[in-house]
N, C-alpha and C positions, 0 to 999 in steps of 0.2 A: 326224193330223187335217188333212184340204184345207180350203181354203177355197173351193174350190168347192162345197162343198156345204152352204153356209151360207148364210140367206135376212139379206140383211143390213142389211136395209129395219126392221128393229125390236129390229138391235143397239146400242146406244149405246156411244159410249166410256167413257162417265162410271165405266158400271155395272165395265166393265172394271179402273177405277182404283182404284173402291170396292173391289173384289174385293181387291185387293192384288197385282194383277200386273201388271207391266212392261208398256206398250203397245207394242207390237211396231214398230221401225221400217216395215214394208212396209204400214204401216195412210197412206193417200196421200191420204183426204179424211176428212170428216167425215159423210160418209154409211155409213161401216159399212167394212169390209174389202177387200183386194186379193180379185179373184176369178181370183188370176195359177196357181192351180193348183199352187203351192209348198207345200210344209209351215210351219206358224208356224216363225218364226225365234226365238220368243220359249222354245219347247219346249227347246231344246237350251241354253241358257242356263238355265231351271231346274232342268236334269237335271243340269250339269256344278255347280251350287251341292251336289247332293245327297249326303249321304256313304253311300246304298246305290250310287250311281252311280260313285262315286270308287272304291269297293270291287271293286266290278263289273271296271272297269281295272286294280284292281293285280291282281284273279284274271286278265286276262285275259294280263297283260305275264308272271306267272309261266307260265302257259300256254305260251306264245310262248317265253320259253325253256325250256320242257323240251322245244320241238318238235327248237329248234335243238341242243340237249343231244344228243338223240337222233338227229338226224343226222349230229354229227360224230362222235359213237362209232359208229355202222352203218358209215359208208364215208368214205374219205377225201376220194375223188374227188369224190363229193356236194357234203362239207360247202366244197368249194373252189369247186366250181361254184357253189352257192350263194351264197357270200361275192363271187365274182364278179359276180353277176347282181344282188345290192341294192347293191353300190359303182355300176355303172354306172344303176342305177336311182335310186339319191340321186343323182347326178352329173348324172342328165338332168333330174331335176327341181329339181335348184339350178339348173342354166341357164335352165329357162324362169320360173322364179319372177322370177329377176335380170336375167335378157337379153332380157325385152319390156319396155314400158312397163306402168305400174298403168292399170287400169281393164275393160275387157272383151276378151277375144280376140274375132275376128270369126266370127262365126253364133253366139255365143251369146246368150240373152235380155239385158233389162237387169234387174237387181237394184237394188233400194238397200239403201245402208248408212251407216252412221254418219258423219260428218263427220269423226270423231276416228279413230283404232287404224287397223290396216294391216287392209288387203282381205282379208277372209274366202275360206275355200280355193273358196269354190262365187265368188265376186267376183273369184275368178284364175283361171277356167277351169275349176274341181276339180283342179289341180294337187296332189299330196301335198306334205305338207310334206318336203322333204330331211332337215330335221334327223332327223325321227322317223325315216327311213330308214337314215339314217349309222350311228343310235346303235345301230339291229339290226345291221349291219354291223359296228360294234365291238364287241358285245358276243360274236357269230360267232367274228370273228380274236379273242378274247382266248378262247374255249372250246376253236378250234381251236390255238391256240399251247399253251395248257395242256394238251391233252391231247398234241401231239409231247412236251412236254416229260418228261410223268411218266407214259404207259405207249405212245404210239406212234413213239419214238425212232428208228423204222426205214424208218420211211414214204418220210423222204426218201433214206436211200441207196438205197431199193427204186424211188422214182422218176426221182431226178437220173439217172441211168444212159441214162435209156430217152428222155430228154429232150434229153440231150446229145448222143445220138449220133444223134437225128433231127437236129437244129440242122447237126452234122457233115455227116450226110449230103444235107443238104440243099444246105450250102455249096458240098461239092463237086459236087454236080449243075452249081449255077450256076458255079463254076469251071471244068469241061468233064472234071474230073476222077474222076468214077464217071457208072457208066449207070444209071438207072431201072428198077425190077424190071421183067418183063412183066407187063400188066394181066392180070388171070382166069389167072393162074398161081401154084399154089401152091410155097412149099418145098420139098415133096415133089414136084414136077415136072408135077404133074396139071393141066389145061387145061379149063378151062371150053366145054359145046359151045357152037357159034358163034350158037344159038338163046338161047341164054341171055346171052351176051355183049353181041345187041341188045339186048335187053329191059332188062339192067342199064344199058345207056348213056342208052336211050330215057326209063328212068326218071328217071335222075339228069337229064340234060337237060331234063325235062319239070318235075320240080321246081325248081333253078335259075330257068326261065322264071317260072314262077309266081311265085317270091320275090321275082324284079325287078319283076312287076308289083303284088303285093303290099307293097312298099316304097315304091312310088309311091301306090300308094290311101293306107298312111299318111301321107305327106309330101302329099298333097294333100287329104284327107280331116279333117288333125288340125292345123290350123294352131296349131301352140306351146302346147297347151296340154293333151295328155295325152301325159302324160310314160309310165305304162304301156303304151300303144300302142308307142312310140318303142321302149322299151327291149326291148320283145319284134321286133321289127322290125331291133333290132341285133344281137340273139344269133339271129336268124335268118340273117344276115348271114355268121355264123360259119360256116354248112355250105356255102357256096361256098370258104371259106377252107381248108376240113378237105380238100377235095378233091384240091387241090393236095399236100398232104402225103403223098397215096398216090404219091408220087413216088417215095419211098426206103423202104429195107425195114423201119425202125425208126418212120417216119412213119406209112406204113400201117397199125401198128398201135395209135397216138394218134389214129388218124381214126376207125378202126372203136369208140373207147371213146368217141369225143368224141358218134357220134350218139343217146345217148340224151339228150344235155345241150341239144344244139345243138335238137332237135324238139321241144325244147318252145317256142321261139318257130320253127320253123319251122312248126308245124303248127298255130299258131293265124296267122300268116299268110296259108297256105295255103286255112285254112277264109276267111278274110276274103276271098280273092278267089272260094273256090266261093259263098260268098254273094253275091256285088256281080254272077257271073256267073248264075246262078239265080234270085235272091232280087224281089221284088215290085217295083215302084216304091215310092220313098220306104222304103222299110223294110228300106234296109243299113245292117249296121255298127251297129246299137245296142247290140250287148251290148262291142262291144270298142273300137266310137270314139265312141259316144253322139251320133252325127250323121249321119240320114240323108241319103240321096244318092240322087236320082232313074237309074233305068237306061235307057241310051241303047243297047240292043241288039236286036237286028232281027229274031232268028230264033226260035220258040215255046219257053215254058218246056219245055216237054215236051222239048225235043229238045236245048235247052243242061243239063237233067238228065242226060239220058243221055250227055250230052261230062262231066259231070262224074265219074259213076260211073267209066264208062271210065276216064279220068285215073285217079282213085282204083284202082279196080286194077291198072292198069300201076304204079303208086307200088306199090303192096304185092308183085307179082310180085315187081318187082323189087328190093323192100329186101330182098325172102328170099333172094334167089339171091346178092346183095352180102355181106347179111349172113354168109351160110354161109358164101363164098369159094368159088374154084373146088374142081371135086369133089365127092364129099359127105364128108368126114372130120366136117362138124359133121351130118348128116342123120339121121334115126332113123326106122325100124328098119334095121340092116346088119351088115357082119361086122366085127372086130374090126381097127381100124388101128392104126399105130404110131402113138403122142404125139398122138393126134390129139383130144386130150380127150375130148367124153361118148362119141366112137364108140372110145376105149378103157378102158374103163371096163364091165368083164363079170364074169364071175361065177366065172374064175377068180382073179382077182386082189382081189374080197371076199373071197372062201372062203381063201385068204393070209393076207390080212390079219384076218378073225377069229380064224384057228389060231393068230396069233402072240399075241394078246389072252388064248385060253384053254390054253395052252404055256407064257408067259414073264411074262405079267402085263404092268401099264401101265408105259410112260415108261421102253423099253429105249431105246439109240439106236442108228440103222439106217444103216446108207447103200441109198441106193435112186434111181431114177429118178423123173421128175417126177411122174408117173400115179402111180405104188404108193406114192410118201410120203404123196398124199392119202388114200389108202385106206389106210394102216399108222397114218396120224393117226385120220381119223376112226372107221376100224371098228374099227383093233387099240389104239387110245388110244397110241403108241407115240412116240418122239418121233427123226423123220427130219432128220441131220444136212443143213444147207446151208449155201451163201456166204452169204445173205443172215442167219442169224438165227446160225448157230457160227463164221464166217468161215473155214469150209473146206469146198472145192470137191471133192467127190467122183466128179467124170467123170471124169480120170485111172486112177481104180481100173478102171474099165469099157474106156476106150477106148484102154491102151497092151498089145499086148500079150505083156508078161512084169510080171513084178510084184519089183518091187527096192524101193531103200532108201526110193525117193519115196514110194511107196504106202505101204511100211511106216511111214513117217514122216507119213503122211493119216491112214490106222490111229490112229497116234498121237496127232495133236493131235486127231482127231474122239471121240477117245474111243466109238469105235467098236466095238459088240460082235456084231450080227448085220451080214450083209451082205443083199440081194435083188440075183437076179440075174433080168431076162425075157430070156431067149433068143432071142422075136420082135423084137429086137429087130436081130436079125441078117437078118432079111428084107426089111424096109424103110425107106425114110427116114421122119426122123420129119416128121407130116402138119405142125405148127406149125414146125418151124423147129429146134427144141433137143430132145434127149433130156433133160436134168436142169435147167441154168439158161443163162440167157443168157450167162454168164461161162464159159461150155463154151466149147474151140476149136473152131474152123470153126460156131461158132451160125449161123442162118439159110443157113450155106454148105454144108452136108452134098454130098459129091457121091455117097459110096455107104455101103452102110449098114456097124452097126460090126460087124468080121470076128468069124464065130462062135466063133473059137479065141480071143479075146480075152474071151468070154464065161463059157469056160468052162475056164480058167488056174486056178480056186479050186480045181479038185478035185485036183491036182495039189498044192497046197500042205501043209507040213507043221503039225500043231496044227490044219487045218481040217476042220470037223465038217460033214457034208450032211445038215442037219435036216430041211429040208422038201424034197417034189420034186413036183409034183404033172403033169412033163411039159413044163410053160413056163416056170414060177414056181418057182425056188431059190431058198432059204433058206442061208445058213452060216454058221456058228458060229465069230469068230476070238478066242471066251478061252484057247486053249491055242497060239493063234501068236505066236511071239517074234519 
């Protein structure tokens, strides 16, 4: 209910008091009401007395966490990003609650209130409260530590690894001690053409610009008083930072996971300044800094649209071509590469991995390369031995080639009973970097692929069985090798 739309010439206060309800502080004479175009203040006060109201809140705080429930059991990475982005989001809004003075930020209305109690959130700018942000934050890191604790105990050796050896190779860049991959060059040696090469540079540098001017509309647009603006304006910050990291070969691939984290304030950024460049006089920035801003640009909407669009496609060109990486090992439709994820990923290595589903039944254990464990998991239900989840390292089997005591001794502790062997595997480097895991020798340094005779040393062995053959994909059988 406004109170602009109240004739207030034949409202009395009296009748109000009669009624049994609070006269609302913003009632400023005794001619009848503010016609300030606010909502009663007096509303929220009898809602928060209300116990369907109170109810309402604790459905909605249960709500709230089964979101975050469900986020840290989906992904880890998520639930981290997340806990990240409301710590720095309590963090920006304790500052500006604490670090102006009480009373109005400037360009906003004036309000009254009470003489008594501390400045209501709309009397600070609409600043959120921090506390109520923290305690999401805390209740996050306590969902997320419970769940490392009692079923995702592997997370971090599966992350520390990949984090540490960026940090390393980063060091030694700025030591003078290792050289920086070549850019639009993949593992596997492939080279991005030099049409594609502009267009990724153009883009990234086109977005960059935009950020820095969008950072500035918020630091000039939101004087200290919206703390969501701010905080989305600082994780947008982040994708200049990620970019740097494609310096080294471990980095580059914390930058490429980091941009679905980092776009989301980057691309409400982004859209803040296609508005403030397009958008009407007066009518920037309402939805995201609640303060318009008149536009001082010269040239016809119709034609700063069309620089926008443009923009925008050069932005999307070239997050696909970035995205992919040089090549197309991630592009679809094509023929079959090595390690190259979905572009290996065909229909012989399902049809594998079904037969061993209806041949051996579920939860045998394999040794296999990176591509066919996920296919012997998901299609054959099988259970593919590796460092990270048996703590043993099955590349050795593949990549030495004679097969002695050490392998027999891998056999051994993996408890190992089939083997897969892909023999393409002998044709090319792998597209990502590693045949099986990162903890493989020569990972990301592959210089030629692994020798065919190395591949194919099982048939030779005594006790071993060639179950499957289907021309690429072996199968063997080592229950009768000692």
């Amino acid at each position: 209910l406004e109170t602009s739309g109240l004739e207030t010439s034949g409202l009395e206060t009296s009748g109000l008091e009669t009624s049994g309800l609070e006269i609302p502080p913003t009632i400023s004479n005794s001619s009848g009401l503010e016609t300030s175009g606010n909502p009663l203040t007096w509303k929220s006060r009898m809602t928060a007395k209300n116990p369907t109201r109170r109810r309402e809140d604790y459905l909605m705080y249960v709500v709230v966490a089964m979101v975050l429930g469900a986020v840290v059991v989906c992904h880890h990475l998520t639930s981290y990003a997340l806990l990240a982005f409301l710590i720095v989001w309590g963090l920006v809004s304790w500052f500006l609650r604490h670090g102006q003075p009480t009373g109005q930020p400037t360009g906003q209305p004036t309000t009254s209130e009470p003489a008594s109690g501390p400045a209501s959130p709309k009397a600070r700018g609409g600043i959120p409260s921090s506390g109520n942000i923290i305690r999401l934050a805390l209740l996050l890191l306590a969902m997320i530590l419970g769940w490392l604790v009692l079923v995702a105990d592997q997370v971090l050796g599966y992350l520390s690894p990949l984090f540490s050896s960026a940090a390393n190779q980063l060091l030694q860049l700025i030591q003078g001690e290792a050289t920086s991959p070549q850019l639009f060059k993949d593992q596997a040696g492939d080279v991005a053409p030099l049409w594609e090469q502009i267009i990724g540079l153009a883009s990234t540098g086109l977005i960059v610009l935009g950020l820095l001017w969008g950072v500035w509309l918020i630091r000039v647009l939101t004087p200290r008083y919206n703390a969501l603006a701010i905080t989305f304006g600082l994780v947008a910050l982040a994708y200049p930072v990620s970019l740097g990291m494609r310096l080294s070969e471990a980095g580059r691939d914390i930058a490429g996971r980091s941009t679905e984290f980092t776009f989301v304030g980057t691309s409400l950024v982004l859209a803040l300044v296609g508005e403030y460049f397009i958008g009407e006089p007066y009518q920037i920035g309402r939805g995201l800094l609640n303060k318009p801003v008149p536009i001082r640009l010269n040239k016809p909407v119709s034609i700063r649209r069309w620089i926008v669009v443009g923009s925008l496609l050069l932005c999307y060109v070239g997050g696909v071509i970035l995205g992919n990486g040089p090549g197309n090992k991630y592009r679809l439709p094509g023929p079959y590469l090595v390690s190259a994820d979905n572009r290996s990923i065909e229909a012989k290595g399902i049809s594998a991995a079904k037969w061993t589903y209806q041949a051996f039944g579920p939860d045998n254990r394999f040794a296999a390369d990176r591509i066919n464990r996920l296919l012997l998991a998901t299609y054959g239900r099988q259970h593919p031995v590796t460092q990270l989840g048996d703590t043993v390292e099955v590349s050795p089997l593949y990549f030495s080639l004679e097969f002695g005591n050490y392998q027999k001794e891998l056999i051994r502790q993996g408890k190992i009973r089939y083997l897969l062997v892909d023999r393409r595997f002998a044709l090319g480097l792998p597209g990502v970097g590693i045949y099986f895991e990162t903890s493989e020798a020569n990972a990301n340094h592959h210089q030629t692929p692994i020798p065919l005779e190395a591949l194919t040393k099982f048939d030779q062995l005594a006790g071993v069985s060639r179950l499957f053959d289907n021309g690429d994909i072996i199968i063997y059988d080592f229950s009768g090798h000692e």
